[in-house]
ZAFI-213632 format. One record per residue: residue in three letters; z, y, x of N, C-alpha, C in turn. Coordinates in steps of 0.02 Angstrom, whole numbers, plus 50000, padded with zeros to 5 digits. Last residue first. Layout:
BEGIN
ALAZYXZYXZYX...
***
This chain:
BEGIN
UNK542325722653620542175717453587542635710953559UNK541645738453675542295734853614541965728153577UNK541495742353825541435744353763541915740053715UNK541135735153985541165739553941540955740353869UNK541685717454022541225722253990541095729253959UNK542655714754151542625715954091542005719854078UNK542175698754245542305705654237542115708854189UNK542375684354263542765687654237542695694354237UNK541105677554304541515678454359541995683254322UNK540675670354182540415666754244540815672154295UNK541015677454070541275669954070540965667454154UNK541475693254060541025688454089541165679854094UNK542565698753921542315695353985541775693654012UNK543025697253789542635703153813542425703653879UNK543225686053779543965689353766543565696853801UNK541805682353855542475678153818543005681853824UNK540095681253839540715686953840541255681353823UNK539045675753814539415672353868539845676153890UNK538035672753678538535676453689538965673453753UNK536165672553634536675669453664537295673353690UNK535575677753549535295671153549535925669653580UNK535655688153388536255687853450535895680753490UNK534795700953325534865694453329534985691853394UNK533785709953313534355711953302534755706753279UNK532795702553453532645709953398533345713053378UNK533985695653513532955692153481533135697453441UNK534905694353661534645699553608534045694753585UNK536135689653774535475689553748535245692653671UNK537465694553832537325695053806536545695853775UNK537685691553974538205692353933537985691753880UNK536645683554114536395687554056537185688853997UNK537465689854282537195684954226537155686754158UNK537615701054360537155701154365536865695354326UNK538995701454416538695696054426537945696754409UNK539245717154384539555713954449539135709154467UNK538815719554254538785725654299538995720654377UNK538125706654176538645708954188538455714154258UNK536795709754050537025709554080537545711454134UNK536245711553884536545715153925536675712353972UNK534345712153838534945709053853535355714153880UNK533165718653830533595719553766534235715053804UNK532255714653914532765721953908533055724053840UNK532085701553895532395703353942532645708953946UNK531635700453737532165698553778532555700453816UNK530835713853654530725711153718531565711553732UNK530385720953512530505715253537530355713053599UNK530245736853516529695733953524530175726453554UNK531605743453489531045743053437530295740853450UNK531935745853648532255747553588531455747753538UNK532815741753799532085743753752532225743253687UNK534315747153901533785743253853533185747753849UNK535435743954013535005750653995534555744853947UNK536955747254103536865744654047536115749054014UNK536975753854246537165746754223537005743154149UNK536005764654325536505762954265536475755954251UNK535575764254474536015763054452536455761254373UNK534265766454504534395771554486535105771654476UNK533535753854423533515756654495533885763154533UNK533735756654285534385754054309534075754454402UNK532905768754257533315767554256533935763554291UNK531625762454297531905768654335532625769354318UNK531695752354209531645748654261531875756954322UNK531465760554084532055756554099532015753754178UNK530305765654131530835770554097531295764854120UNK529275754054116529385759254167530055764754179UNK529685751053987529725745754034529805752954115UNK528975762353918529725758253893529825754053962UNK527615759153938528175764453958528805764953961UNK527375745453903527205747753966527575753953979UNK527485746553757527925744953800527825746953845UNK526765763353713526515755853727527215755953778UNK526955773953559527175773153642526905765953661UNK525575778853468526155775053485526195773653550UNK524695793153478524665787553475525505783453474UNK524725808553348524835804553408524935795853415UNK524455812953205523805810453272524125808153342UNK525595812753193525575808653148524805807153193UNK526775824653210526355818553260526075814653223UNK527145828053110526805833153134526455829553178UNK527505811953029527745821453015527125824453044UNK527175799353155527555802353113527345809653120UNK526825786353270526555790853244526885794153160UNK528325781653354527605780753303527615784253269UNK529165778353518528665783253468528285778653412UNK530245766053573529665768953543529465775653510UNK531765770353658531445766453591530835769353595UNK532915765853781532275768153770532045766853712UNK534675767953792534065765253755533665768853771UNK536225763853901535445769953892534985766053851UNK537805766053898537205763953895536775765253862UNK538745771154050538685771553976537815769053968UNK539105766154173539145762754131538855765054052UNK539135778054258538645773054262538645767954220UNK539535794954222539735788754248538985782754227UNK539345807754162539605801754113539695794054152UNK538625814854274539275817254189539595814454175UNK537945808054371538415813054397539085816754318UNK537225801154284537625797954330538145803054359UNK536695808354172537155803854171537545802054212UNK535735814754284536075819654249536795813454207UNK534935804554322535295809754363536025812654351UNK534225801354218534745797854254535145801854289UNK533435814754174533905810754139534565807854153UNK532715813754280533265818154275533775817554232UNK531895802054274532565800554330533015808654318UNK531375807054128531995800954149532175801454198UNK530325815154111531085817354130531505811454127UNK529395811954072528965813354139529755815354164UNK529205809053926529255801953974529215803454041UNK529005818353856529715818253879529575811853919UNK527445818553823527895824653800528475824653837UNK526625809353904526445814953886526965821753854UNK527445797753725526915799753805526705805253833UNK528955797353694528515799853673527785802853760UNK530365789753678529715791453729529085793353688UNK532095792253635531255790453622530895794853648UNK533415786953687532865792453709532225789253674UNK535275787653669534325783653623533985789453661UNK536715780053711536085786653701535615783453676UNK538315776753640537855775753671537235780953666UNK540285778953659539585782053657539155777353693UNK541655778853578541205771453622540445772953610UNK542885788653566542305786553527541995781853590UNK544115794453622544125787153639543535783053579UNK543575808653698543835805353657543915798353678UNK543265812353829543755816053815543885814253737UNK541865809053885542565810453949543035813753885UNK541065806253774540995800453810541845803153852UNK541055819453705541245812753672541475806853710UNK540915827953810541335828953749541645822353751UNK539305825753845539945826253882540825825753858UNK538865826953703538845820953761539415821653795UNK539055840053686539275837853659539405830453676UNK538325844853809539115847853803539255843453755UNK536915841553754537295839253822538105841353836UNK536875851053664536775841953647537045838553722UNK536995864753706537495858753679537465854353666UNK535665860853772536245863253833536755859853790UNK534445862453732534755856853765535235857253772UNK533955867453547534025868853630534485861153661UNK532765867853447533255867153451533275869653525UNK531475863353407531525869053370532155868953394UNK530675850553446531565849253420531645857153372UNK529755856953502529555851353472530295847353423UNK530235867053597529565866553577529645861353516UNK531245863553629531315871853604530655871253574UNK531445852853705531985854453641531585858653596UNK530365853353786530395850853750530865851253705UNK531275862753872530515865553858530375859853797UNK532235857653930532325862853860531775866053834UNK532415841553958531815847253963532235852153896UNK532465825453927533085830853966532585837053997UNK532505823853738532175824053797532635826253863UNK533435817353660532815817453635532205817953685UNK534825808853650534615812853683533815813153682UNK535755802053490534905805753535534765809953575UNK537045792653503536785801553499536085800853549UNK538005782453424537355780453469537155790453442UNK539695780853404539075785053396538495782853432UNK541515774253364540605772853380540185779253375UNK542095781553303542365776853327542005774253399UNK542675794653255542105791753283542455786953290UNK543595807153268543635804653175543065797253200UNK543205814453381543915811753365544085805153313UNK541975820753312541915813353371542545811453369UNK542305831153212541755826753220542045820053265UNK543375839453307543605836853248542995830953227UNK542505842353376543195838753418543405836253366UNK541335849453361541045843753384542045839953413UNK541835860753281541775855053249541775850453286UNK541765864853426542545870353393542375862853331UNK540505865953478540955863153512541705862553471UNK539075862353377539635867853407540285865453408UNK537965851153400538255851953349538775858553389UNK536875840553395536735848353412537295850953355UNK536845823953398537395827353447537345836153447UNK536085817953349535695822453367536055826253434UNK536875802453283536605810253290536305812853312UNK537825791353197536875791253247536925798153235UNK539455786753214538915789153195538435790653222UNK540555775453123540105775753202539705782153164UNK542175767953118541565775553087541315774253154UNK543115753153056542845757153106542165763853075UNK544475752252941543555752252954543665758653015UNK545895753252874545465748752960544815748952964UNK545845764652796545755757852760545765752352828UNK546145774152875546415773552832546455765752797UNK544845776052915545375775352957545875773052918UNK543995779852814544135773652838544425771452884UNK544575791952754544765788052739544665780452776UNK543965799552882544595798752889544925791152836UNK542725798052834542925792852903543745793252887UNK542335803152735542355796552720542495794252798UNK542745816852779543265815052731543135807252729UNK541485819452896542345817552891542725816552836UNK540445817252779540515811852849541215812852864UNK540645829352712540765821652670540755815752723UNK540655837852805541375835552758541245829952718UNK539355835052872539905838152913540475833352860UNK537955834752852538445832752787539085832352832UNK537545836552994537225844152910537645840252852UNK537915828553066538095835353088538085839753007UNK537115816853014537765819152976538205825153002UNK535235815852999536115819953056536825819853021UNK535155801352926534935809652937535645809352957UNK535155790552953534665790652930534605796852932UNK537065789652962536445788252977535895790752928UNK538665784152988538425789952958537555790053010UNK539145768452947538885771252978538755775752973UNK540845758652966540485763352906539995767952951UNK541225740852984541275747852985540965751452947UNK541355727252938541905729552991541785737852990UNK541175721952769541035726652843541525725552883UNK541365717052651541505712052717541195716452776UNK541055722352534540525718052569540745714352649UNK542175727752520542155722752445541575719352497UNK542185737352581542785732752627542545724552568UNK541155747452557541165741852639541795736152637UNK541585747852452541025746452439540875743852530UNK542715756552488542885752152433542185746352454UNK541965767152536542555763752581542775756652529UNK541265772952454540885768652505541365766952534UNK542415776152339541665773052344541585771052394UNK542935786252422543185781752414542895777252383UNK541655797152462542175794052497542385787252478UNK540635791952294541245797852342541515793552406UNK539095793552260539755789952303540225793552330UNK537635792452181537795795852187538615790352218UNK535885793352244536455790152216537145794152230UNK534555807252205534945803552240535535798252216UNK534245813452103533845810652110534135803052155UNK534975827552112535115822152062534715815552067UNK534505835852205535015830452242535035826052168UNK532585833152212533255836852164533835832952204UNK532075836952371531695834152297532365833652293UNK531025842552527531615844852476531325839352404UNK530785834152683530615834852610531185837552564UNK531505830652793531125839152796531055838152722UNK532435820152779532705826852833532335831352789UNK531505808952708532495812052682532475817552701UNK530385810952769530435809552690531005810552667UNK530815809852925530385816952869530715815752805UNK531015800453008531345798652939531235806652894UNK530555802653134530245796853102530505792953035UNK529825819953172530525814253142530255807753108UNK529085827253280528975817853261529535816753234UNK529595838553246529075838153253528975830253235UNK531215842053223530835838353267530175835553231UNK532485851953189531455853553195531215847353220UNK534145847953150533515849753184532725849453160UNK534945847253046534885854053069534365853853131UNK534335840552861534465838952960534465846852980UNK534205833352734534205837252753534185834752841UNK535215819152642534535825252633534645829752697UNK536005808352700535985810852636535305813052646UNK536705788852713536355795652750536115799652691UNK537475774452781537285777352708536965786052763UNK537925758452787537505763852818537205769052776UNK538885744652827539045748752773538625756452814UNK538655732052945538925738752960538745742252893UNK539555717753030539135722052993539385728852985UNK539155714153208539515715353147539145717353082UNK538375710453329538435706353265538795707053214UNK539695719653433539055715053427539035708353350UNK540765732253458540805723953406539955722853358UNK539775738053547540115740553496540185733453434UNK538525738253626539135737453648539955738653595UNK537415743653553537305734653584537985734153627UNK536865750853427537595750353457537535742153491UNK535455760953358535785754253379536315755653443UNK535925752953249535955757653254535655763253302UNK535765737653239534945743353219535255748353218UNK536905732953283536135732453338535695737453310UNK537465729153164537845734953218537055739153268UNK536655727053029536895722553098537015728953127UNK536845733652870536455732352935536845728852984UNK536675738052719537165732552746536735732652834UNK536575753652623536225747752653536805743652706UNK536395767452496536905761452540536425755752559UNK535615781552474535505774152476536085770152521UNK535735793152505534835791452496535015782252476UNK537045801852410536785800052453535885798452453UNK538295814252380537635808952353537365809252417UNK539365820052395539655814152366538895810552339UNK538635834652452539255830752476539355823352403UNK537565842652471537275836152459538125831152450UNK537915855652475537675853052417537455846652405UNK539275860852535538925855952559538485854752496UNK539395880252552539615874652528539185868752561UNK540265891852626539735888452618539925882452609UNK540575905152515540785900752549540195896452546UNK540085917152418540405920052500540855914652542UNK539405912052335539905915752337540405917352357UNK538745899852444538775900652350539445905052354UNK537635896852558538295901452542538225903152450UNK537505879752594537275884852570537775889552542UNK536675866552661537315870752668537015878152661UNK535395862152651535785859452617536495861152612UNK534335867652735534325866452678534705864252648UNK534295867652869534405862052869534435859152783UNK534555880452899533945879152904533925869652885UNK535455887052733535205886852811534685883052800UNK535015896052582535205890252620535125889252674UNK535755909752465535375905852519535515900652565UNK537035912852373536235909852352535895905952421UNK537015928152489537265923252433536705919752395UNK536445924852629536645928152612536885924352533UNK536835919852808536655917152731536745921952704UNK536645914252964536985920252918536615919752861UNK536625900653071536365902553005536895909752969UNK536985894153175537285898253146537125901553111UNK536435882253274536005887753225536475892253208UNK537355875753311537155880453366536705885253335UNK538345869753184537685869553238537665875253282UNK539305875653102539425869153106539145867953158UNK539615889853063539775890253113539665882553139UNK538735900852944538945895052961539085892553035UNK539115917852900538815913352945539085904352942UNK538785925352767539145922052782538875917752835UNK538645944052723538445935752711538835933352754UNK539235957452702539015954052641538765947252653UNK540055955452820540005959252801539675958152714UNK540235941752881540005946752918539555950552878UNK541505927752901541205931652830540905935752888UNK541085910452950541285916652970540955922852949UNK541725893052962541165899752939541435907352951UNK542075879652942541635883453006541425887453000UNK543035878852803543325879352888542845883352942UNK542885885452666542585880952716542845882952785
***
């Protein structure tokens, strides 16, 4: 295995910022990379939780060939703690990998092009923790013309995170909170490389990054203009910002659900603030679900949940004063 590093009778994994030292037999914290005689292996590599067909949008990717389809598959496990994961039942629950379906690489590349995808999503759990079966099935879909997007966590070590995002096409990455008091508390994780890895992706590949912040009340909704801040001075003003909901999940499961009303506050600090491209995410609302043009300020692109109402992009344009849209359309 490429990210690892022998130290003396066990074996560190080098993929996360965890770096797990294993001994033989044992599994990191993510449960699913595990040192089997003095290499660490992937035990979830060629099974999955399930192939699904999705619109580009529920990744969600609202700048990334809009209305496509998208081939979405995700395994077991995760290298983060997060307290509210709102997909537990794959990440934290252990139950047999036989249980799972089973797809190699060339399987789900076969199985997007037979359904008419345009791409291949690595989702539903971190594909940071299925590392080689997420790059072997991108490379092949480079290979085939399928675009690779992937949903992360982004907590990944810098030395993978080039080989990772290079292989991207697409990624929507969770910035979870901008507090390391919240990483450390409620993520079990830290801030610093999820933000190196951001930085990474967006100034130094040619992947087409977007963020997700879920609000959670009371926990991370009190760090958005640092948030902003912190974008505007890294990543420039164009990259684009989701707000999504909380519900009640895992360890939060007594917490209430986010009410638009926060979502709305968040975004509206947002683009006051300058970023040009910023949404709401998982509570149906039009107006911040649209994109509009950074110059003219007319709607480009209208949104109904994950459903296109109206497209006034032409050749990736503004049709009302010509200026190009960021991202790939």
């Amino acid at each position: 295995m490429k990210y690892q590093t022998v130290k003396g009778n066990k074996v560190q994994c080098d993929i996360c910022p965890r770096m797990c030292n294993l001994s033989d037999g044992q599994s990191g914290f993510c449960y699913v990379r595990k040192n089997d005689g003095g290499n660490i292996v992937l035990e979830t590599y060629g099974y999955n939780t399930g192939l699904a067909i999705d619109p580009v949008e529920k990744k969600p990717l609202y700048h990334f060939l809009p209305s496509s389809r998208v081939l979405s598959f995700g395994t077991l496990g995760c290298n983060m703690g997060c307290l509210f994961c709102q997909n537990w039942h794959t990440t934290k629950q252990k139950f047999p990998i036989n249980e799972c379906e089973k797809a190699t690489p060339e399987q789900i590349v076969s199985t997007a092009l037979a359904y008419e995808c345009e791409s291949v999503a690595f989702t539903y759990n971190d594909p940071i923790c299925f590392f080689e079966y997420a790059t072997d099935t991108a490379r092949l879909c480079r290979e085939a013309g399928l675009k690779t997007i992937a949903v992360t966590s982004g907590f990944i070590n810098k030395e993978p995170a080039k080989e990772f995002f290079n292989l991207m096409d697409g990624a929507n990455i969770d910035l979870k909170g901008f507090s390391e008091t919240f990483y450390s508390k409620n993520c079990l994780a830290h801030l610093e490389p999820v933000l190196d890895s951001i930085k990474y992706a967006v100034n130094e590949t040619g992947c087409i990054v977007e963020l997700t912040t879920m609000l959670i009340e009371g926990e991370n909704d009190q760090y958005v203009e640092q948030e902003c801040e912190w974008i505007l001075k890294n990543l420039g003003d164009t990259i684009p910002l989701h707000f999504s909901a909380f519900f009640p999940k895992f360890k939060f499961s007594d917490r209430n659900s986010t009410k638009f009303e926060t979502l709305k506050k968040a975004y509206d600090t947002a683009k006051s603030m300058g970023l040009k491209y910023v949404y709401t995410g998982n509570i149906p609302d039009i107006e911040t679900s649209t994109t509009y043009c950074k110059t003219c300020g007319k709607p480009l692109i209208v949104r109904d949940g994950y459903s296109i109402r109206d497209n006034n992009l032409s050749d990736g344009k503004c049709k009302y004063c010509g200026t190009a849209c960021d991202g790939l359309f």
